[in-house]
C-alpha positions, 0 to 999 in steps of 0.5 A: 500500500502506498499512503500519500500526504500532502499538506494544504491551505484552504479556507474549506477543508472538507472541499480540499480533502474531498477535491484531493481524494477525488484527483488522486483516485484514492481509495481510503480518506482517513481523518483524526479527530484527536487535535480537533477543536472540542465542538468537533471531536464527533462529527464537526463542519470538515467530518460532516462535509467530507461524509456527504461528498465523499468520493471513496471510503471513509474512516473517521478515529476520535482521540476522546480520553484517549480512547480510539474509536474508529468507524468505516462503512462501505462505499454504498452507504455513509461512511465516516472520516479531516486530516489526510486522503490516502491513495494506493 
């Protein structure tokens, strides 16, 4: 598996996110909510806008009282997820 990182500046990181997977045909988004502002430790704006435009799977891992919680679904339906757009 080859994982691709690429940081970038934007007003909009869920878009850029979205926009990124979609250009590099990726097959996993993977996004941390462990430095996450409190009001978006679930589900905030970024989580939220990437689970409804999502191009591909989706993996979204909490960082609460340092306890992962992960959640993936398949591609037919809402999948969880902003930190970085994996590709293989």
């Amino acid at each position: 598996m080859k994982v691709r990182i690429n940081p970038i500046r934007t007003r909009n990181p869920g878009r850029a996110i979205v926009e990124e997977a979609r250009q590099r045909g990726s097959d996993l988004i993977y996004v941390s909510t462990e430095h996450a502002p409190n009001d978006e430790r679930v589900l905030g704006p970024t989580t939220r806008y990437i689970l409804a435009k999502r191009p591909c799977r989706v993996i979204v891992e909490g960082g609460g009282d340092g306890a992962a919680q992960a959640a993936s679904r398949s591609a037919s339906g809402a999948v969880p997820l902003p930190a970085a757009a994996r590709s293989s």
